[in-house]
C-alpha positions as CSV (number, residue, x, y, z in Angstrom):
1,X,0.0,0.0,0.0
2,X,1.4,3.7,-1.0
3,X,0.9,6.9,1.2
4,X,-1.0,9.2,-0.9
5,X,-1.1,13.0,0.1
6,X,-4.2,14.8,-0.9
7,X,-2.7,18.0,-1.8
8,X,-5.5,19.8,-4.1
9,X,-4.3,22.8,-6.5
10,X,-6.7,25.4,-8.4
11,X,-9.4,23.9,-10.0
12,X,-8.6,20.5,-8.2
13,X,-12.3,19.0,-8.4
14,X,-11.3,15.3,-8.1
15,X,-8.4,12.9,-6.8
16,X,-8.0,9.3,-8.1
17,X,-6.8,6.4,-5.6
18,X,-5.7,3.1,-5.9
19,X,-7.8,0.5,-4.0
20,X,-5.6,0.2,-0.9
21,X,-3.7,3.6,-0.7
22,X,-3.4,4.9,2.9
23,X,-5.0,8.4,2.8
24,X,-4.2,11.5,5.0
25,X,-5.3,15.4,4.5
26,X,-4.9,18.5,6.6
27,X,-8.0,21.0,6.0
28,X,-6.8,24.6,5.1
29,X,-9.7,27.2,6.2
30,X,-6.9,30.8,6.6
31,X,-9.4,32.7,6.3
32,X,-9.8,36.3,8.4
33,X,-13.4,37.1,7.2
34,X,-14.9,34.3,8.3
35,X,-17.3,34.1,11.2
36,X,-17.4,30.6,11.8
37,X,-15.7,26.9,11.9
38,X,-16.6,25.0,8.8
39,X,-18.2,21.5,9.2
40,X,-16.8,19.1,6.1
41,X,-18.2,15.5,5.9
42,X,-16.4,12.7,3.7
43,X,-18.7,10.0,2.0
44,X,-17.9,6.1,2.3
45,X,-15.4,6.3,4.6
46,X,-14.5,7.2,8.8
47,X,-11.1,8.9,9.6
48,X,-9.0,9.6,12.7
49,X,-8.8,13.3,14.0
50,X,-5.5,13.8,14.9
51,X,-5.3,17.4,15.5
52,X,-6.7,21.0,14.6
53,X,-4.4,24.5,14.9
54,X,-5.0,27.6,14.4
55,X,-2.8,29.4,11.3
56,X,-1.5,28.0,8.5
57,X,-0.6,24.5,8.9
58,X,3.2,23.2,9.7
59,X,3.9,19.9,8.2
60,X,7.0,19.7,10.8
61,X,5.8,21.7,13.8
62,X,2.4,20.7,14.5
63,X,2.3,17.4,13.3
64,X,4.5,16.4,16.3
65,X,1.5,17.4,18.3
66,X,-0.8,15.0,17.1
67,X,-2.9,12.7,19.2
68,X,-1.5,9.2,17.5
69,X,-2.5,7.7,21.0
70,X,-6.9,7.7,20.9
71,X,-7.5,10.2,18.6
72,X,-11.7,10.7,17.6
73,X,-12.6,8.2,14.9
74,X,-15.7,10.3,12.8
75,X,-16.8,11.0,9.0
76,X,-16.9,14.6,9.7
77,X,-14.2,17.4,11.0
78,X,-15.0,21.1,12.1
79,X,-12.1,23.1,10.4
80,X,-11.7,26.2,12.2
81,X,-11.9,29.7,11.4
82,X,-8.0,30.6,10.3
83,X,-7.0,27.3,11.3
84,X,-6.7,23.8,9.9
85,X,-7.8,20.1,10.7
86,X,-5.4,17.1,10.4
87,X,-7.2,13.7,9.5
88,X,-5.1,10.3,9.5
89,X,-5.3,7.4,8.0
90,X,-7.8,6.1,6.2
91,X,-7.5,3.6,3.7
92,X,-9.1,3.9,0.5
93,X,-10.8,0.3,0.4
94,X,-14.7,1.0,-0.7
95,X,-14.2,1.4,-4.5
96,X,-16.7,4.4,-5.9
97,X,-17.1,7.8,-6.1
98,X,-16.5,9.6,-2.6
99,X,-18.4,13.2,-2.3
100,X,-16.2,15.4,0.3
101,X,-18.3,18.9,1.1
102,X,-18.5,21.3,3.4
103,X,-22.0,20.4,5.5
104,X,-23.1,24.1,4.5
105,X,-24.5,23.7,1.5
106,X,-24.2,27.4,0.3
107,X,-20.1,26.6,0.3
108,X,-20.5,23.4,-1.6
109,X,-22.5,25.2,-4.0
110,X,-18.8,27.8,-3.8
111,X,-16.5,24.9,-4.9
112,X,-15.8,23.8,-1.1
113,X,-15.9,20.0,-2.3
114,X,-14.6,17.3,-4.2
115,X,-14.4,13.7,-4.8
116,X,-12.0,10.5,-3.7
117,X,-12.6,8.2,-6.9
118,X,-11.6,5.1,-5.9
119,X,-10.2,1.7,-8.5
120,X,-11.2,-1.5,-7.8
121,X,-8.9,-3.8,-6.3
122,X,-7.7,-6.8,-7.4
123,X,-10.3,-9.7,-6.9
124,X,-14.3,-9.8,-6.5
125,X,-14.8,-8.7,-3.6
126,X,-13.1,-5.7,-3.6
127,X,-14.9,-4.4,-6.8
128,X,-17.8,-2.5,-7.5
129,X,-20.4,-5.0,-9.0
130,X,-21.5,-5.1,-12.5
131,X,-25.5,-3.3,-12.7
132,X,-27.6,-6.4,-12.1
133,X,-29.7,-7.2,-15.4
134,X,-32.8,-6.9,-14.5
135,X,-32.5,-3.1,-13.9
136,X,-34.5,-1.4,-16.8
137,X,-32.6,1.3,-19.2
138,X,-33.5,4.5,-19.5
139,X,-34.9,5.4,-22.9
């Protein structure tokens, strides 16, 4: 299994994972007009909160004060106003299309989202299944 980092860019609408890649992403929210924390939820899949900070995120500084010991195990984070959320390790196992959003749906409707898409693994069972046959087309 690979560490992927989930580093999105301008225009970044979509990141594509391997079935099995261990998944971590720190939330960015600098923002000094803001009023409040925002709530983001990620589809298919829990994650550990390791640790929120206010300012821009330190890959070297604040990651050593991360709860690795019994950090929160949820499927949403509040990022906070001018601060950032650290979530760790997930692995990307449940082969889809993964909606990530901020819970306000005004911001989604801003760009605040994206998707995981997820490949199938290897065998059966760790593949999407083929539309059943009986499901009528659309004409």
């Amino acid at each position: 299994m690979t560490g992927v980092s989930v580093v999105t860019a301008t225009g970044t609408k979509a990141k594509l994972l391997n079935y099995g890649d261990a998944v971590e992403v720190v939330f960015q929210r600098t923002n000094f007009v803001g009023a409040s924390s925002h709530p983001l939820h990620i589809h298919g899949y829990s994650f550990y909160l390791v640790g929120t900070g206010i300012g821009n995120f330190n890959n070297v500084t604040d990651a050593r004060s991360f709860n690795l010991v019994d950090p929160p195990h949820i499927n949403s984070v509040a990022v906070p106003n001018n601060g950032w959320a650290a979530i760790r390790r997930f692995y990307a196992i449940n082969p889809g299309v993964w909606f990530i959003h901020c819970q306000l749906e005004r911001h989604a409707t801003w760009g605040m989202d994206t998707v995981l898409m997820v490949r199938n693994g290897k065998t059966r069972a760790t593949c999407i299944l083929p539309r059943s046959s009986n499901i009528p087309t659309c004409t």
